[in-house]
C-alpha positions as CSV (number, residue, x, y, z in Angstrom):
1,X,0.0,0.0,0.0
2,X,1.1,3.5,-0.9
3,X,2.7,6.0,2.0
4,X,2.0,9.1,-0.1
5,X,-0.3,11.3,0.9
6,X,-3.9,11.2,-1.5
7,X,-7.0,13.5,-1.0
8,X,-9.3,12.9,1.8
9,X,-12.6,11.9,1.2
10,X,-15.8,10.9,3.0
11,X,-17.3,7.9,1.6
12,X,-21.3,8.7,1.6
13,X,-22.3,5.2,0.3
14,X,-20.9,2.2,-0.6
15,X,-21.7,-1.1,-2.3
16,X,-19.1,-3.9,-3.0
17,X,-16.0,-2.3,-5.1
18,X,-18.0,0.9,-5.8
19,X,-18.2,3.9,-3.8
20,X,-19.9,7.4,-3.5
21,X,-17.2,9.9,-1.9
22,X,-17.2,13.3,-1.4
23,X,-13.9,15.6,-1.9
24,X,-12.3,18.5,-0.9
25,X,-10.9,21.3,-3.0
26,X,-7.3,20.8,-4.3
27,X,-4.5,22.1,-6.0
28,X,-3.0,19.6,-9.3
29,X,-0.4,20.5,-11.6
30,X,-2.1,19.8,-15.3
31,X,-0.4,18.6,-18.7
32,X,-2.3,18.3,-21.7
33,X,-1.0,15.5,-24.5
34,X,-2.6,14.1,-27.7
35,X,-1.7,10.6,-28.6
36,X,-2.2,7.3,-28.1
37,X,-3.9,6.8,-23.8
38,X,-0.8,4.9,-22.6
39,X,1.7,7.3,-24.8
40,X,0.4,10.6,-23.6
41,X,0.3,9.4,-20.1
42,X,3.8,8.3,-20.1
43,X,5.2,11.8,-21.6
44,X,2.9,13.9,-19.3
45,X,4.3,11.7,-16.0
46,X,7.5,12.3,-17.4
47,X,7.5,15.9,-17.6
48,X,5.4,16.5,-14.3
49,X,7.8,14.3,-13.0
50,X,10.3,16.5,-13.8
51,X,8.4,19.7,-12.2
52,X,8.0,18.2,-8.5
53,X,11.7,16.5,-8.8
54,X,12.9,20.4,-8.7
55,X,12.1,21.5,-12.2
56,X,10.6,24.7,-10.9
57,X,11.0,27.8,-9.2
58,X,10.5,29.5,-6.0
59,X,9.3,33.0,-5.8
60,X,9.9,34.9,-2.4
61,X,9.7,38.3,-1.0
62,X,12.8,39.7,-0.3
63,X,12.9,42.8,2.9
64,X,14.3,46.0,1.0
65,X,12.7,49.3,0.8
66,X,10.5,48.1,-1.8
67,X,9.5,44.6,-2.2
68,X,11.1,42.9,-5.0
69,X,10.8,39.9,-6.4
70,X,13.6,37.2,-6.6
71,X,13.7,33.9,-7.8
72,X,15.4,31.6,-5.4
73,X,16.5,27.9,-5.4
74,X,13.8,25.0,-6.4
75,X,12.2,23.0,-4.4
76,X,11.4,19.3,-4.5
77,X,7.9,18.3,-4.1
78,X,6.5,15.6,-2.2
79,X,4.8,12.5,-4.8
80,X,1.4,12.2,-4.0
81,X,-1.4,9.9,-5.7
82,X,-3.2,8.9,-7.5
83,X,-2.0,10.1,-10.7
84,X,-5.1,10.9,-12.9
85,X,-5.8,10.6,-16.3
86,X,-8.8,12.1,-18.4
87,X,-9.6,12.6,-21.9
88,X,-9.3,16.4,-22.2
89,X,-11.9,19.0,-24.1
90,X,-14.0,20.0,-20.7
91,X,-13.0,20.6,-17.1
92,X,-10.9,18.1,-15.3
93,X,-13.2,17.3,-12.1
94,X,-10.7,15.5,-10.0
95,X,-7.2,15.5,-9.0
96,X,-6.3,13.4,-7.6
97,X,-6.5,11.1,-12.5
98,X,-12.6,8.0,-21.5
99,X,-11.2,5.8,-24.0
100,X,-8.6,6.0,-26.9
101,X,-10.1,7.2,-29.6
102,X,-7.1,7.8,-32.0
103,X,-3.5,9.4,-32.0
104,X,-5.2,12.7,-32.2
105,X,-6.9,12.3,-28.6
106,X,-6.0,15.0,-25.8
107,X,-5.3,13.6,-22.9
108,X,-5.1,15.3,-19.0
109,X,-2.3,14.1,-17.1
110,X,-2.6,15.7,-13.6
111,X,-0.4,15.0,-10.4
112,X,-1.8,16.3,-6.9
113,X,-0.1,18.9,-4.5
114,X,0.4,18.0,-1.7
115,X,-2.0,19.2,0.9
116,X,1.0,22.0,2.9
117,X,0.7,24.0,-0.4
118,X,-1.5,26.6,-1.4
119,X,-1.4,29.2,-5.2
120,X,0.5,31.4,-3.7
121,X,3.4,28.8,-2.2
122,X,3.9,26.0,-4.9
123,X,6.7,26.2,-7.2
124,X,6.0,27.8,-10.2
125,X,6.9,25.3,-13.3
126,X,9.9,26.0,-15.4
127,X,8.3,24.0,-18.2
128,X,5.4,26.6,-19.8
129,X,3.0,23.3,-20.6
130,X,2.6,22.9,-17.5
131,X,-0.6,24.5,-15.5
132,X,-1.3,24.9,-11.6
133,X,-4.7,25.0,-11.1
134,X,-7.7,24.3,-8.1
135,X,-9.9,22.2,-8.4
136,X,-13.4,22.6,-6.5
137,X,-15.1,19.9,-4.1
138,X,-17.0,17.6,-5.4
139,X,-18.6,14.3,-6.2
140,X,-17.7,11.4,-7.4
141,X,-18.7,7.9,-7.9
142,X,-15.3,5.4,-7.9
143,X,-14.8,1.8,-8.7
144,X,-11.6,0.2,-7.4
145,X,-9.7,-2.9,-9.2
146,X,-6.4,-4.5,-8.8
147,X,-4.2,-5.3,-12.3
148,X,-3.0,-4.1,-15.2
149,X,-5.2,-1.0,-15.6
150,X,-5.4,-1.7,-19.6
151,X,-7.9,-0.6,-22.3
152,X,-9.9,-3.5,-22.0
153,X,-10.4,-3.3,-18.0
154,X,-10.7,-0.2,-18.5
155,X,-13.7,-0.7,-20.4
156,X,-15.1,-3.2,-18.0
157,X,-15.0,-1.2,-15.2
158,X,-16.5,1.9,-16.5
159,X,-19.6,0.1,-17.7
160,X,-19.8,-1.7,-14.4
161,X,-19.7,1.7,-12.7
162,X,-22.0,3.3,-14.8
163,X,-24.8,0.2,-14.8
164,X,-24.7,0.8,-11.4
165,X,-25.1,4.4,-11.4
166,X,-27.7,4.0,-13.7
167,X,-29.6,1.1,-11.6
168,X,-29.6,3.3,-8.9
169,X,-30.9,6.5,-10.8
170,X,-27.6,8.7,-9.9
171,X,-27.1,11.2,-12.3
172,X,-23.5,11.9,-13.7
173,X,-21.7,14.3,-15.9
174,X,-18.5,14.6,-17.6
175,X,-15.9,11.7,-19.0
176,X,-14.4,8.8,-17.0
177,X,-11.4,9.8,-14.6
178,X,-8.6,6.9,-14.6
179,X,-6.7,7.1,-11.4
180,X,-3.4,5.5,-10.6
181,X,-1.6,4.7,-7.4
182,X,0.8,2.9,-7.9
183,X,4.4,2.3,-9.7
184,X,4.9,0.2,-12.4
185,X,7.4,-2.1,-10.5
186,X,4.5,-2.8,-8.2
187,X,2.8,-6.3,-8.7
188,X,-0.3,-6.4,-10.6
189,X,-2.6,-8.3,-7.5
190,X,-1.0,-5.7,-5.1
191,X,-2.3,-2.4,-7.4
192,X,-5.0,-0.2,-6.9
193,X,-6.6,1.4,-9.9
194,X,-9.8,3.1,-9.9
195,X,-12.2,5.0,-12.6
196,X,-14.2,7.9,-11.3
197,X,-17.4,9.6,-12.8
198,X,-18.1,13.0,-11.3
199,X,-22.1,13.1,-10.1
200,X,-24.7,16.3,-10.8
């Protein structure tokens, strides 16, 4: 099981591998890539990667007669998860995290702050793709599953999630949100993947 910190939650029902929760706000750092699902995901983790492992910049007051601005020394940034994935052209709902369509698919790859940081304290991102952003409360129904999280179980999943929402007349809105928690080195029984639908 994963030590780094991921968004609290209250769970308002539950049923088997499915749950309703209930999120905070929180602050992601965003990357938008078109490609191939597993393609795009890999750049964007690579490059956000990158931003929390010190690619970035701190921006502080310094005391002086007036205040100035100075950039100082980066800063490395705790890992949180889940990483989330979600097929881009509307708002990203979560932050913590659709299916291929085509190499000319947009995909949003988002990692999530940790909790210490607020807009004004995060690192700002050398890299100009890159966008910090917060995300409002909300909704969610989430299905959880061990394995490889590939297209096909994917596919499973979501359909499983959304016969239930549908069975138990919950309205929902927006595209599927894959999140990740784990590393790839992890075993496949041990992982925890889930897909998320945002709820009206």
């Amino acid at each position: 099981m994963s030590k780094d910190e991921e968004p609290k939650y209250s769970i308002l029902r539950s049923h088997d591998d499915i749950e309703i929760r209930q999120y905070g706000p929180k602050i992601v750092a965003e990357m938008v890539v078109k490609g191939e699902r597993g393609k795009a995901c890999n750049d964007a983790f690579s490059i956000l990667a990158e931003y929390i492992f010190g690619k970035n910049t701190l921006v502080t007051d310094i005391a002086m007669t007036t205040p100035v601005k100075q950039s100082q020394q980066s800063e490395k940034i705790a890992m949180t998860v889940p990483v989330i994935q979600q097929e881009s052209g509307q708002d990203i709902a979560m932050t913590i995290p659709a299916m291929q369509t085509g190499e000319q698919t947009a995909w949003a790859i988002q990692f999530i702050m940790p909790s210490q940081y607020t807009l004004a304290t995060l690192p700002k991102p050398k890299d100009s793709r890159i966008t910090i952003k917060e995300v409002l409360g909300h909704k969610v129904a989430a299905i959880r599953f061990s394995g490889f999280a590939g297209d096909k179980k994917l596919r499973e999943n979501e359909a499983k999630l959304l016969a239930y929402l549908s069975h138990q007349d919950i309205e929902s809105k927006g595209k599927a949100i894959y999140a990740f928690y784990d590393p790839p080195f992890v075993l496949p029984m041990f992982r925890r993947n889930e897909i998320m639908i945002e709820l009206t």
